[in-house]
DRENDRENLUM-89156 format. One record per atom (N, C-alpha, C): residue in three letters; x, y, z. Coordinates in steps of 0.2 Angstrom, whole numbers, plus 2048, in hexadecimal, padded with zeros to 3 digits. Layout:
% DRENDRENLUM-89156
ALAXYZ;...
//
This chain:
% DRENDRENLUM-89156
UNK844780872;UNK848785874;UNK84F786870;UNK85178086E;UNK85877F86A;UNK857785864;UNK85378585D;UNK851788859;UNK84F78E85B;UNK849791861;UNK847798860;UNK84E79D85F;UNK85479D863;UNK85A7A0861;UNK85C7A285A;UNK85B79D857;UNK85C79C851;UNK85979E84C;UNK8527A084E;UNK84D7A2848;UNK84C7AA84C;UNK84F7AC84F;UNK84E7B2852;UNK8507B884E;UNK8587B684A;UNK85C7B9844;UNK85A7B883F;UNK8537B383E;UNK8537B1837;UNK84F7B4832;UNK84A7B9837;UNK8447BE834;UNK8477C2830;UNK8457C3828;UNK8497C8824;UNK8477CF827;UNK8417D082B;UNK83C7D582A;UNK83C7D6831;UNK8427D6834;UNK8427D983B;UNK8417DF83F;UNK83D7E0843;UNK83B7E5846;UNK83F7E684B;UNK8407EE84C;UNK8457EF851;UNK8417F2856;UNK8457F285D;UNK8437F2861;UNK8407FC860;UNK8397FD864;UNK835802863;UNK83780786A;UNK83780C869;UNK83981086D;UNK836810875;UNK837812879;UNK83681187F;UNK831818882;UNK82D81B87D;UNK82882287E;UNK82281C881;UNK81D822881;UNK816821884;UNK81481E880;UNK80F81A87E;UNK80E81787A;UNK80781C873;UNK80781F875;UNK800824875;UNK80582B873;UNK80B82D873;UNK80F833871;UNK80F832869;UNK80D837865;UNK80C83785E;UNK81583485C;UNK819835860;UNK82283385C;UNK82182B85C;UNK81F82A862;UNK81E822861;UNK81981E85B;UNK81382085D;UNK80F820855;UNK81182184F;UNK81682784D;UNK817826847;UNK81E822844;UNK82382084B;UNK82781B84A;UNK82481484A;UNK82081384A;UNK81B80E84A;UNK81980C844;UNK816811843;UNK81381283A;UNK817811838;UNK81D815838;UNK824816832;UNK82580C832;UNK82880B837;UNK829802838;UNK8277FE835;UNK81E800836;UNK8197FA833;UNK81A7FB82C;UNK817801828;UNK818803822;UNK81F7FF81F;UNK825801822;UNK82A7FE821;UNK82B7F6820;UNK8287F2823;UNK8247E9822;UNK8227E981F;UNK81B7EE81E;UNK8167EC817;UNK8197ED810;UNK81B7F0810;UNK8207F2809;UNK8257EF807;UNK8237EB801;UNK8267E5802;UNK82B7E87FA;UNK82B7ED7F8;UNK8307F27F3;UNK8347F57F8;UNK83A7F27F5;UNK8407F67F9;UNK8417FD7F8;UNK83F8007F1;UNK8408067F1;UNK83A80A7F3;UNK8358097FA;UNK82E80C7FA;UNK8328117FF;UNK82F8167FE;UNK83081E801;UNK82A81F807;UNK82E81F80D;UNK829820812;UNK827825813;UNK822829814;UNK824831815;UNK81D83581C;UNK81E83981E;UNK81A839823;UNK816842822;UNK810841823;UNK80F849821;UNK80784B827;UNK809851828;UNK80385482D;UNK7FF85782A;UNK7FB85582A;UNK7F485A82A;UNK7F386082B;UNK7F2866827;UNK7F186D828;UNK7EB86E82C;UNK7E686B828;UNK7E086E827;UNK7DC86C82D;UNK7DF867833;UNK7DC864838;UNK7E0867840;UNK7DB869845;UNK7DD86C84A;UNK7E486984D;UNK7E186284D;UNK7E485D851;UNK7EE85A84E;UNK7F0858852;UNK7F585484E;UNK7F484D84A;UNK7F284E842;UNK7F1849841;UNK7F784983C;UNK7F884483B;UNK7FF840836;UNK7FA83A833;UNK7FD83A82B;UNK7FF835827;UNK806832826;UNK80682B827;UNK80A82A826;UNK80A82481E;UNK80E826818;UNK80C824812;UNK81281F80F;UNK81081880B;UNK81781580B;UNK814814802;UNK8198187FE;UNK8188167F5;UNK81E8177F3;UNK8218107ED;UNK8248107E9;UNK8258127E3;UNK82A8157E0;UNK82A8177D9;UNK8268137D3;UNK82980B7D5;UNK8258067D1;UNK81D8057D1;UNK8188097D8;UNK81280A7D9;UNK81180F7D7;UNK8168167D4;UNK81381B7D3;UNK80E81A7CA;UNK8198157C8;UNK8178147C0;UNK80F8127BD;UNK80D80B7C5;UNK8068077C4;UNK7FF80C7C4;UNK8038107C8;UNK7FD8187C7;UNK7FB81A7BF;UNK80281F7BC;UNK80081F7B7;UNK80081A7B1;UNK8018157B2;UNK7FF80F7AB;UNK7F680E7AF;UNK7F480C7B1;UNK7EF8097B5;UNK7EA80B7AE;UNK7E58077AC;UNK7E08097A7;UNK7DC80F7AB;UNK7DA8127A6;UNK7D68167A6;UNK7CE8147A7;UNK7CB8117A8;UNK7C780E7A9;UNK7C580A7B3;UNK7CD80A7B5;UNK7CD8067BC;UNK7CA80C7BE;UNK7C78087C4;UNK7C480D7CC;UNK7CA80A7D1;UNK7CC8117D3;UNK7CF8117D8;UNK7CD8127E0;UNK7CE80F7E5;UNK7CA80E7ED;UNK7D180E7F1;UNK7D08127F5;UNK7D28127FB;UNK7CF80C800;UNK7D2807802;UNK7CD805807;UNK7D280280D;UNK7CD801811;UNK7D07FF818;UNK7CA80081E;UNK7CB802823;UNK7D27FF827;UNK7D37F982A;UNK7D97F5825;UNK7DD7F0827;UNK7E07EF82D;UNK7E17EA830;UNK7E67EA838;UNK7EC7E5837;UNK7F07EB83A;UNK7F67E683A;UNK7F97E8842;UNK7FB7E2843;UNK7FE7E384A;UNK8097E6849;UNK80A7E684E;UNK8127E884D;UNK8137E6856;UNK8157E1857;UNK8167E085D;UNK8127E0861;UNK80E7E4865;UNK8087E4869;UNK8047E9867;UNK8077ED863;UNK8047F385F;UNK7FD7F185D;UNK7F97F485A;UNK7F47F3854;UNK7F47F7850;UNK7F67F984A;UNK7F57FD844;UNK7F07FC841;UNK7EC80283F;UNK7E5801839;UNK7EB806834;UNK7E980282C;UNK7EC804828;UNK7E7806823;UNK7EA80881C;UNK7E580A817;UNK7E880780F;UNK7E580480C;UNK7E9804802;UNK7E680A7FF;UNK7EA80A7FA;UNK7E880E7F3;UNK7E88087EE;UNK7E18077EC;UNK7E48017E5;UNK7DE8017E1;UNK7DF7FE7DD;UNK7D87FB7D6;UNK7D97F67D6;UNK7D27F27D3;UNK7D07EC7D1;UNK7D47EA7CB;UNK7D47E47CA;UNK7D67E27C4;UNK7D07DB7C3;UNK7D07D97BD;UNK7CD7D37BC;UNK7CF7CD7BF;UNK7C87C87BD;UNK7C97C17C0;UNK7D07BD7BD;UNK7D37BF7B8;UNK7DA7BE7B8;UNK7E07C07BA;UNK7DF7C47BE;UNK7E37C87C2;UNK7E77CE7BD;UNK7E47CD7B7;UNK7E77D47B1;UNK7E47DA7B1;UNK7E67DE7B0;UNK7E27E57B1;UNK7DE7E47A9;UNK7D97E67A6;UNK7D47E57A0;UNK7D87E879B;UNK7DD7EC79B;UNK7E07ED794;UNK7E77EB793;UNK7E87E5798;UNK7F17E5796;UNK7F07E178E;UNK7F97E178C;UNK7F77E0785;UNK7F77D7784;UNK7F47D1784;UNK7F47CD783;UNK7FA7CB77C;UNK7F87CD776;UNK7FD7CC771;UNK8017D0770;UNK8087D0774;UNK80B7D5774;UNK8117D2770;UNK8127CD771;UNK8177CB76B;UNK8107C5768;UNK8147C0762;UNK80F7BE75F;UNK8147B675D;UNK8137B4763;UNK8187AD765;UNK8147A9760;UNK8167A375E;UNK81379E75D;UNK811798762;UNK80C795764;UNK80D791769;UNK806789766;UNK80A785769;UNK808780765;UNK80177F767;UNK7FE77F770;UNK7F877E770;UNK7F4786775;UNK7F0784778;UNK7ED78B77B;UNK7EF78A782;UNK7F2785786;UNK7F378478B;UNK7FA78778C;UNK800784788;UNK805789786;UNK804791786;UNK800795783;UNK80179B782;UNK7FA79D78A;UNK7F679778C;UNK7F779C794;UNK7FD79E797;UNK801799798;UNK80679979C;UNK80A79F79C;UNK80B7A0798;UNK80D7AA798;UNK80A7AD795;UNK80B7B279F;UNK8077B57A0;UNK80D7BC7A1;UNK80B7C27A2;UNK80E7C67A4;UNK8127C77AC;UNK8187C97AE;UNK8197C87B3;UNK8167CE7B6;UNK8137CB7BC;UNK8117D37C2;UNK8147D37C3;UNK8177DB7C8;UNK81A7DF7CD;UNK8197DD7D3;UNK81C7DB7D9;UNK8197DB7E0;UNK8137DE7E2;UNK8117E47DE;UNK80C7E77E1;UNK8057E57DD;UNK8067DF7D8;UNK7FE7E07D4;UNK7FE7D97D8;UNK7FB7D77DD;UNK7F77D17DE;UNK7F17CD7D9;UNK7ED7C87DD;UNK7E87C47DA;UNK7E27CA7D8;UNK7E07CE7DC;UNK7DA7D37DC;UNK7DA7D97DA;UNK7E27DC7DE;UNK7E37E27DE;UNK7EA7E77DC;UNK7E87EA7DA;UNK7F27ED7DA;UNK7F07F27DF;UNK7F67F27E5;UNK7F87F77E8;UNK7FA7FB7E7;UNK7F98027E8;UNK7FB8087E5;UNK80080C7EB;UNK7FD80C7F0;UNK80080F7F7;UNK7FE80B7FC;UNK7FF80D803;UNK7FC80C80A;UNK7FE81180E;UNK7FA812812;UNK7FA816817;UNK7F881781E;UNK7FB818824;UNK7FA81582B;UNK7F981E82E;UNK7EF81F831;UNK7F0825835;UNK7F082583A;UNK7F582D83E;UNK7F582E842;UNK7F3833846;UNK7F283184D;UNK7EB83884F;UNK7E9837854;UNK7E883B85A;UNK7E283785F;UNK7DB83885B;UNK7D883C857;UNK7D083D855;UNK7D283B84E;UNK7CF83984B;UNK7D1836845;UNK7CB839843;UNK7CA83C83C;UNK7C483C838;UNK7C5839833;UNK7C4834831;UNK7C882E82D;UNK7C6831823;UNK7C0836824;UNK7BC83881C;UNK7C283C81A;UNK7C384281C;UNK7C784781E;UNK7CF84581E;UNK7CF841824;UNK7D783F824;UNK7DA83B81C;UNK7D583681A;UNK7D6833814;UNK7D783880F;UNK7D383C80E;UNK7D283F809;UNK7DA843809;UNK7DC84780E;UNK7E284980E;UNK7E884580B;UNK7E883F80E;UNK7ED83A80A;UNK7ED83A801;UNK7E4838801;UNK7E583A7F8;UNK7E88417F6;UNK7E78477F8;UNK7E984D7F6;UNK7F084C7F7;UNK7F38487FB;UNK7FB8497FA;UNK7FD8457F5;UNK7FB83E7F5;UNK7FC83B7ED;UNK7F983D7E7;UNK7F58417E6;UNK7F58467E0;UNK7F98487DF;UNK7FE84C7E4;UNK8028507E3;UNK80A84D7E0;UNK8098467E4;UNK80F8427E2;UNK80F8407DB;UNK80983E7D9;UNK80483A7D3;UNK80183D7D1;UNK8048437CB;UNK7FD8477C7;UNK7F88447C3;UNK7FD83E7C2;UNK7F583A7BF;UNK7F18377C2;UNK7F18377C8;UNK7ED8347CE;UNK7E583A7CF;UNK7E68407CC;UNK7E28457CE;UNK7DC8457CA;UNK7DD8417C1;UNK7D68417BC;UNK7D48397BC;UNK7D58347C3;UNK7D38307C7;UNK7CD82F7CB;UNK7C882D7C9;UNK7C482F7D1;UNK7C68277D4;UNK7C482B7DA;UNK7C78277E1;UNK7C28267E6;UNK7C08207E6;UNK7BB81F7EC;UNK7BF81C7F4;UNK7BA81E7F8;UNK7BE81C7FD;UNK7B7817801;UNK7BB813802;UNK7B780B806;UNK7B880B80E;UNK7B480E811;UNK7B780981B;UNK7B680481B;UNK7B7801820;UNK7B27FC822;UNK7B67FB82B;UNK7AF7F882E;UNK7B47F7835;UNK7B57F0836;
//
């Protein structure tokens, strides 16, 4: 009991207290999103942004978190990657449950994308164990498998998940013109 006081201020990635709505009111859900969104994004300068759906009766909202530094990853990306939507991911936020979505590509069993440039300078190094050892650095967002490109949290009571997705793509198009001569497959799973 001495400690929990203590580790209570210690979280960098503090969640503040959630508003006190219905739990089921679209303002809470998408203060919700915005929140979570705001945790997973681990780029300080990621741009949360929230956008309704024209084309659907319903109120449905995306709520979308991408950084400048994930747009650049868009356009360098080889021409050769597949790009996938996939999800839905769960993440909790207090008693909440969120289902989220990625935008990413594969990269190889090295974790490099197949064209970066290996001899980009032309060091000398004494053995081959040496010249593993430097490697290029990643950005936050290119992990072991994958580079993340975006995420996204929907909201809605009817969700058409084919349709809602697909929307979120046409709004990153919009952000991302080189996102559009891209094919983009999209993966569920439950």
């Amino acid at each position: 009991m001495y400690w929990m006081p203590k580790f209570k201020g210690m979280n960098p990635h503090y969640v503040p207290p959630l508003p006190k709505e219905h739990v089921k009111s679209d303002h809470f859900q998408l203060t919700l999103a915005r929140v979570a969104l705001k945790r997973m994004s681990f780029d300080i300068e990621a741009v949360i942004s929230c956008h309704k759906l024209r084309s659907q009766p319903n109120s449905l909202f995306i709520v979308s978190s991408q950084s400048p530094l994930q747009k650049e990853l868009i356009e360098k990306a080889p021409a050769c990657s597949q790009f996938c939507i996939s999800g839905p991911f769960k993440s909790f936020l207090r008693k909440h449950m969120l289902s989220y979505y990625v935008l990413g590509y594969r990269t190889d069993a090295t974790g490099r994308v197949e064209n970066s440039d290996e001899n980009l300078f032309n060091f000398y190094f004494e053995s081959e164990e040496d010249r593993k050892k430097l490697k290029p650095v990643k950005t936050i967002h290119e992990q072991d498998d994958e580079t993340i490109l975006a995420l996204c949290i929907l909201v809605g009571n009817e969700l058409d998940f084919g349709s809602t997705l697909s929307g979120w793509l046409t709004y990153l198009q919009e952000e991302n013109p080189s996102l559009v001569s891209r094919q983009v497959n999209i993966r569920l799973s439950e």
